[in-house]
C-alpha positions as CSV (number, residue, x, y, z in Angstrom):
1,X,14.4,-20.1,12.1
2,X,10.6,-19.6,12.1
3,X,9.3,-22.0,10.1
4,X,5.3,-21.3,10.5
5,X,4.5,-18.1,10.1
6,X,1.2,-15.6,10.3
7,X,1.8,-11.9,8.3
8,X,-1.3,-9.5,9.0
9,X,-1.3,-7.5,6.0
10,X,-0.7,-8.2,1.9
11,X,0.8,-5.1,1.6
12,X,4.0,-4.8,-0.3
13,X,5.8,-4.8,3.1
14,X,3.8,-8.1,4.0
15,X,4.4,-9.4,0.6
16,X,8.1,-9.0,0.4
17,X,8.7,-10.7,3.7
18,X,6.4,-13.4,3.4
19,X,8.5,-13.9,-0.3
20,X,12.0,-14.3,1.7
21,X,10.4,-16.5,4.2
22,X,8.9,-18.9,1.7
23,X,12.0,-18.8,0.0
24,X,13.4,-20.1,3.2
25,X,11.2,-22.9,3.4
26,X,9.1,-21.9,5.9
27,X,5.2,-22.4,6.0
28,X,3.5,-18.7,5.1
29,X,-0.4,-17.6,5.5
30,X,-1.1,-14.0,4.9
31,X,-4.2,-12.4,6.3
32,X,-5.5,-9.3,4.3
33,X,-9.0,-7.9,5.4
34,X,-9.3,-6.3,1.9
35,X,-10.5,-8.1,-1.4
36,X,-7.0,-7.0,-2.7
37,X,-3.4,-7.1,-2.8
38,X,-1.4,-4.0,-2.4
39,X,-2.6,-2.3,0.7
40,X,-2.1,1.8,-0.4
41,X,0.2,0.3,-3.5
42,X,-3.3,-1.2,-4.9
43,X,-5.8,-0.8,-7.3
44,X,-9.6,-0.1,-7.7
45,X,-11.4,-2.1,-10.5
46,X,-15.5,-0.8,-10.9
47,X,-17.5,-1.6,-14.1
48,X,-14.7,-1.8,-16.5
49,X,-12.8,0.9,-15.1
50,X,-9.9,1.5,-13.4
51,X,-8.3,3.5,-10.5
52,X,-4.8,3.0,-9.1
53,X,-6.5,5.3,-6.1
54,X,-3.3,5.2,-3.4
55,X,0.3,5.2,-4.8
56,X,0.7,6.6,-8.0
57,X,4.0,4.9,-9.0
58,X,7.1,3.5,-7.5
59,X,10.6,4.5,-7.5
60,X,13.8,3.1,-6.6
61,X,17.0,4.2,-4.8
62,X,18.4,0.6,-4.1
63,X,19.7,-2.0,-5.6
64,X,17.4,-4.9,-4.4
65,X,14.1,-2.7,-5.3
66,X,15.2,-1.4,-8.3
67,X,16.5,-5.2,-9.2
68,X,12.7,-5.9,-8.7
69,X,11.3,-2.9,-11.0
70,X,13.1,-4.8,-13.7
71,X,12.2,-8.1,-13.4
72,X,8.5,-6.8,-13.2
73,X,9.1,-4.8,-16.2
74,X,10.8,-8.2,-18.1
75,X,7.6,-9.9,-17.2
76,X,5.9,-7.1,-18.7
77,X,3.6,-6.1,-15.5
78,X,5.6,-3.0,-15.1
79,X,6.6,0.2,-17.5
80,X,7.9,3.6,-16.6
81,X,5.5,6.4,-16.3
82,X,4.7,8.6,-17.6
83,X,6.3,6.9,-21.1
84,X,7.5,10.0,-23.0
85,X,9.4,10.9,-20.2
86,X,12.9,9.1,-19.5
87,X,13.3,10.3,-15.7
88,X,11.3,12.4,-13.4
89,X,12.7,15.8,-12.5
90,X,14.8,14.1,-9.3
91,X,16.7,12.0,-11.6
92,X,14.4,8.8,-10.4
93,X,12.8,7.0,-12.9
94,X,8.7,6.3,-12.0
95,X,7.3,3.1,-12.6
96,X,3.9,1.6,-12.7
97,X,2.2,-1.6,-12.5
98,X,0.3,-3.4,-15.3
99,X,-2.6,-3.0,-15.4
100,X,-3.0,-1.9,-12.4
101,X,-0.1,-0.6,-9.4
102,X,-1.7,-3.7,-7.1
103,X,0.5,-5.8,-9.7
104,X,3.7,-4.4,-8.2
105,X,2.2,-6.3,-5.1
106,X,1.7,-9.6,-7.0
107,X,4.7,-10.3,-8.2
108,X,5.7,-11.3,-4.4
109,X,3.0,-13.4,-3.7
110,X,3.6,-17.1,-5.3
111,X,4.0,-19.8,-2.6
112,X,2.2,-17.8,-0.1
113,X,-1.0,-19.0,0.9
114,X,-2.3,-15.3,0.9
115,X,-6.4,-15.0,2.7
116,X,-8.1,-12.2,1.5
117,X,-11.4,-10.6,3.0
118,X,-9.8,-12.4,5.8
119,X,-9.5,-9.7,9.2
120,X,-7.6,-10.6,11.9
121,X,-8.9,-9.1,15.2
122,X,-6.6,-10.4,17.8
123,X,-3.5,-12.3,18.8
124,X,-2.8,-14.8,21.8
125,X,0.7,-15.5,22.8
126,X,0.5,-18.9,24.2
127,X,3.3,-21.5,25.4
128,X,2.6,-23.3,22.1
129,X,2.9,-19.9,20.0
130,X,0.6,-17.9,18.4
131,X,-3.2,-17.8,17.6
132,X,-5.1,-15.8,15.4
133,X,-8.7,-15.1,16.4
134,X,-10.6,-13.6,13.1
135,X,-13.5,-10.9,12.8
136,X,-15.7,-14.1,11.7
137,X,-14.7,-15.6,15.4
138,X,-12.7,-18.2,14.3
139,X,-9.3,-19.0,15.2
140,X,-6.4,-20.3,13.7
141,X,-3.0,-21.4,15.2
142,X,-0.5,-21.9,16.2
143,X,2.6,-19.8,14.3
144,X,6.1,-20.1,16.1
145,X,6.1,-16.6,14.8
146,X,3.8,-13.7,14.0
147,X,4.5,-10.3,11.5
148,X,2.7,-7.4,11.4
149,X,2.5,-5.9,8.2
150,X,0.1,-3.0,9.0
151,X,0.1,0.8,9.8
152,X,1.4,1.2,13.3
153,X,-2.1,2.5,14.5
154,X,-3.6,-1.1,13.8
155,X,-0.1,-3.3,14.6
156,X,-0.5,-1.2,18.1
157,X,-4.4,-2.5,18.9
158,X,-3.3,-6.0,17.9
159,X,-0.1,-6.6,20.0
160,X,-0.4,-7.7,23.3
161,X,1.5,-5.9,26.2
162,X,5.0,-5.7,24.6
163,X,7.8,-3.5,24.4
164,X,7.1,-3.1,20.2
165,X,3.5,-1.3,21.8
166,X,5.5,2.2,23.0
167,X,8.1,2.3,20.1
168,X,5.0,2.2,17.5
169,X,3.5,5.1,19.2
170,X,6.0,7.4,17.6
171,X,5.0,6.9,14.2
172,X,2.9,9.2,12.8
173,X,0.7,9.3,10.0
174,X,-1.1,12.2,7.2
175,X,-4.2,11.1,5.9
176,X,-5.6,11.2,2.4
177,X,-8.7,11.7,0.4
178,X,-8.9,10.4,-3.0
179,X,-11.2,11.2,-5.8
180,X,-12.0,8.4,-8.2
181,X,-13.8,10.0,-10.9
182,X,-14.3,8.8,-15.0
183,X,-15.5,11.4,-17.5
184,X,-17.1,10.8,-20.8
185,X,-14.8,13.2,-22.6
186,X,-11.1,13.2,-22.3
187,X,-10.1,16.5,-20.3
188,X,-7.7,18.9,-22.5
189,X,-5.3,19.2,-19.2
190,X,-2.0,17.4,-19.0
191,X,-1.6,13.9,-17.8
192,X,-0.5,14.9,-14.1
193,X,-1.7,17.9,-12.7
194,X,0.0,19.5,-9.3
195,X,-1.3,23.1,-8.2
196,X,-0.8,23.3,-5.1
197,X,-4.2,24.1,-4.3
198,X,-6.7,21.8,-2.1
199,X,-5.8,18.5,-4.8
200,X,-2.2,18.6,-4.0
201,X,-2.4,15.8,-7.0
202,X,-4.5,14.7,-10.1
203,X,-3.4,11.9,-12.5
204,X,-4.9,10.5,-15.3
205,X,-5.4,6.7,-14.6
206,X,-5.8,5.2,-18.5
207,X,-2.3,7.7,-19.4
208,X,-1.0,4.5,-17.6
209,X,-0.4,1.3,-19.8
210,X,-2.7,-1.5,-19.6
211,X,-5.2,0.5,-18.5
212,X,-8.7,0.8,-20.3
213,X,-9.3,3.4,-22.6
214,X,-11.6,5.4,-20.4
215,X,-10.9,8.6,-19.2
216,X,-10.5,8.3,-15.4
217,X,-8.8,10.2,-13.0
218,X,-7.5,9.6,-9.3
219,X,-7.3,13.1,-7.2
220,X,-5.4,13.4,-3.7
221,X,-6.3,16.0,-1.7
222,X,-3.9,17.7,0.4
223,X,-2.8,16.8,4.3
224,X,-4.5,19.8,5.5
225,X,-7.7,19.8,3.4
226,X,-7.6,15.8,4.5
227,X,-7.3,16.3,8.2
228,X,-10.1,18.7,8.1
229,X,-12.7,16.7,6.3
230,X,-11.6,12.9,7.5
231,X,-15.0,12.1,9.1
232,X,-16.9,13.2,6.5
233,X,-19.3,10.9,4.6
234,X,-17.2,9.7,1.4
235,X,-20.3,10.4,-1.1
236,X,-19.9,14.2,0.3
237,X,-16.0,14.4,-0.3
238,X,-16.1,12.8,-3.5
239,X,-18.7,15.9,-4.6
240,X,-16.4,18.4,-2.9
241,X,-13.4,17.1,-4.6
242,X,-14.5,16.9,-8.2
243,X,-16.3,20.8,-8.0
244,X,-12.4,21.6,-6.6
245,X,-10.9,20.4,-9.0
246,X,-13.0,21.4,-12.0
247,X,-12.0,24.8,-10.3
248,X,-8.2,23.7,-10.0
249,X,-8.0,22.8,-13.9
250,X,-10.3,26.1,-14.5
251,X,-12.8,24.8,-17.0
252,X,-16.2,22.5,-17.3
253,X,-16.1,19.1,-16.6
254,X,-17.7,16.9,-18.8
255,X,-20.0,14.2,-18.1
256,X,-19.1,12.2,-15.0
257,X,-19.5,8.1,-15.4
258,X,-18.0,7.2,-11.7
259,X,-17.5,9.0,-8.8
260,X,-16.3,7.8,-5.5
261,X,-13.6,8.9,-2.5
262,X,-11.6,6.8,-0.3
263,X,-10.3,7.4,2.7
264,X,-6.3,7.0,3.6
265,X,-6.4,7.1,7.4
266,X,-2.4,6.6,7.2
267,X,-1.9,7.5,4.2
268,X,1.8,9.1,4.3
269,X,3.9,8.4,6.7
270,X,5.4,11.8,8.3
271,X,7.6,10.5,11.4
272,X,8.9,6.7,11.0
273,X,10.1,4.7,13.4
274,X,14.1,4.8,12.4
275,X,14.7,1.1,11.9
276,X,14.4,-1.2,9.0
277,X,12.0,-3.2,11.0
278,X,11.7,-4.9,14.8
279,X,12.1,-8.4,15.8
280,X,11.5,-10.0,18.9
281,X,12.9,-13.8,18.2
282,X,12.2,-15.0,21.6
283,X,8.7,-13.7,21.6
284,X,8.5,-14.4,17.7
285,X,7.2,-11.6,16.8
286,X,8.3,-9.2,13.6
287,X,7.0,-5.4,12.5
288,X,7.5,-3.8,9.0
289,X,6.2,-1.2,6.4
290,X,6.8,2.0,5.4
291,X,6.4,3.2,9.0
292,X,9.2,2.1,9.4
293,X,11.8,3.8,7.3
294,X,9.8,6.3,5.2
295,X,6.7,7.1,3.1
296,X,7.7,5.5,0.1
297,X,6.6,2.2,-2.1
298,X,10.1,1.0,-1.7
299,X,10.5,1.9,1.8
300,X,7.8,-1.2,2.3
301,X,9.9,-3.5,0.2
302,X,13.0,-2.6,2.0
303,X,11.6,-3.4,5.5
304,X,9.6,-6.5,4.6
305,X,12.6,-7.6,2.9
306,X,14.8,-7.2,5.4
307,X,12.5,-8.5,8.0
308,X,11.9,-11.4,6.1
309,X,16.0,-12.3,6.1
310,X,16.6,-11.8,9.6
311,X,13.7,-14.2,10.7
312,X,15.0,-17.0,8.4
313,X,18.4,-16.4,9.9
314,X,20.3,-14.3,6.9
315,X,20.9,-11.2,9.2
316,X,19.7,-7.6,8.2
C-alpha cells in the first residue's frame, strides 16, 4: 500500500482519491495552484456575488456517486436543480452544490492536508521516491507514491519519461469561454437558456439555492466559437459575449454590476482515454479525472475513486 502520497490537483477526481486513501490510513497532501477547491466543478465568489462559472450541476448514473449526491444533500450542501423540476428531460436528476458547485468538491476533503495557491512544477523520481519541486522553488519529498489529478495536457509536461506520457496523448480536449456577468434588474428570460447560437448555454446563478439574491448569470460559449477566440484577451471576450447574448435572449440588457470571462483550456473532454484510471505500482505513480472515462462531474468521482482503492490495495 502507499502510504505517503502527493495528488496534483483538488479537483473532484483528486479529491475523491485522496478521500479513499486517507480512509486507508495513508498520509495525503494535495497540491492545488488555484485559491479553490473544485478544479472546473468550482465556484467564483467577487464582491458578494456569485458564479458557479464551469459545471453547472452534477448527475449521477452510479450507485457510489449518486450514494454521494445524497449524503451531500442530508448535510444540506446539495439540492436538485432547477427545484420545480423533479428530473431533467434524460430521466437524470441535476444537482447543485450549496452555496456554491465548489461544495460538491468539499465534501471529500476532511483529513487531507489540501495546499492551495500551491503549483507544482515538476517531479523527480528518485531511489527514495518522489519529490515535488514547486513554482516558489521549493521542494518537498519524498512520496512512495505520486497521482495526478490534472487535465492530461498538464499530467503530460509533469511526468517524466514514462509509458503513462504516450497513452495521455490521446485525450483530447474542447475549450470553453465563460461569461460571468450580474445585472441590476432581473432578466424576464427563463432560468436556463440553450439556443444553439454562439452561447451554447446561459444559467442564472442565484435560481440556484444558497445563492445571493443578485441577479447573475454564467454564459458558455460554444466549442467552435471557443476554439476560435481562445487567445483572446478575457476583458475582450467577456464584451463579446454579453452583446451575444443580449442578442441571443433578443432584448436590452439592463445595467451590468460584474463582468468577467474565464478561460476553460480543457474544458470538455471529447476523446477519453478508455480506462477508469492508470497505475504504475512499481513506479508509484497513479492518473485520474474525467479524461479518463468521460466529460462528466461523476466521471471525475468515478476515477479518483477507483484510483484511490486500487492504490490502498481494494482492487478496482
Amino acid at each position: 500500500m502507499s502510504r505517503h502520497v502527493a495528488i496534483i490537483g483538488a479537483g473532484i477526481a483528486g479529491l475523491a482519491c485522496g478521500r479513499r486513501l486517507t480512509e486507508a490510513g495513508c498520509t495525503v497532501v494535495i497540491y492545488e495552484r488555484n485559491p479553490g477547491l473544485g478544479g472546473r466543478c468550482g465556484t467564483c465568489r467577487i464582491d458578494g456575488m456569485v458564479f458557479d462559472h464551469g459545471a453547472q450541476y452534477a448527475t449521477a448514473q452510479s450507485d457510489a456517486f449518486r450514494s454521494y449526491l445524497m449524503a451531500a444533500r442530508e448535510r444540506d450542501q446539495a439540492a436538485r436543480w432547477p427545484e420545480e423540476e423533479h428530473e431533467r428531460q434524460d430521466d437524470r436528476e441535476a444537482y447543485v452544490g450549496i452555496p456554491g458547485m465548489s461544495t460538491l468538491a468539499g465534501g471529500l476533503a476532511p483529513g487531507a492536508d489540501v495546499r492551495l495557491k500551491t503549483e507544482v512544477t515538476s517531479l523527480l523520481h528518485t531511489a527514495k521516491g518522489w519529490a515535488v519541486g514547486l513554482a516558489n522553488g521549493d521542494a518537498e519529498g519524498c512520496f512512495s507514491s505520486v497521482v495526478l489529478a490534472v487535465p492530461a495536457p498538464r499530467a503530460i509536461s509533469l511526468l517524466p519519461e514514462h509509458p503513462f506520457r504516450q497513452r495521455l496523448e490521446t485525450v483530447r480536449y474542447a475549450p470553453c469561454w465563460a461569461g460571468l456577468a450580474a445585472f441590476g434588474e432581473a432578466l424576464e428570460v427563463p432560468d436556463i437558456v440553450e439556443t444553439g447560437g454562439p452561447i451554447q448555454w446561459a444559467a442564472r446563478n442565484n435560481s440556484k439555492r444558497g445563492r445571493p439574491d443578485v441577479e447573475c448569470w454564467v454564459m458558455h460559449a460554444s466549442v467552435p466559437w471557443s476554439r476560435d477566440r481562445l487567445e483572446e484577451e478575457e476583458s475582450v471576450i467577456a464584451l463579446e459575449l454579453l452583446e451575444t447574448f443580449g442578442m441571443q435572449i433578443g432584448g436590452t440588457l439592463p445595467q451590468t454590476l460584474h463582468l468577467s470571462a474565464h478561460r476553460w483550456r480543457h474544458a470538455r473532454v471529447e476523446h477519453p482515454l478508455g480506462e477508469d484510471f492508470l497505475h504504475d505500482e512499481e513506479w508509484g505513480i497513479g492518473v485520474c479525472g474525467d479524461g479518463c472515462i468521460g466529460p462528466r462531474v461523476e466521471s471525475a468521482f468515478l476515477s479518483g475513486d477507483a484510483l484511490g482503492r486500487a492504490m490502498a490495495g481494494g482492487g478496482r
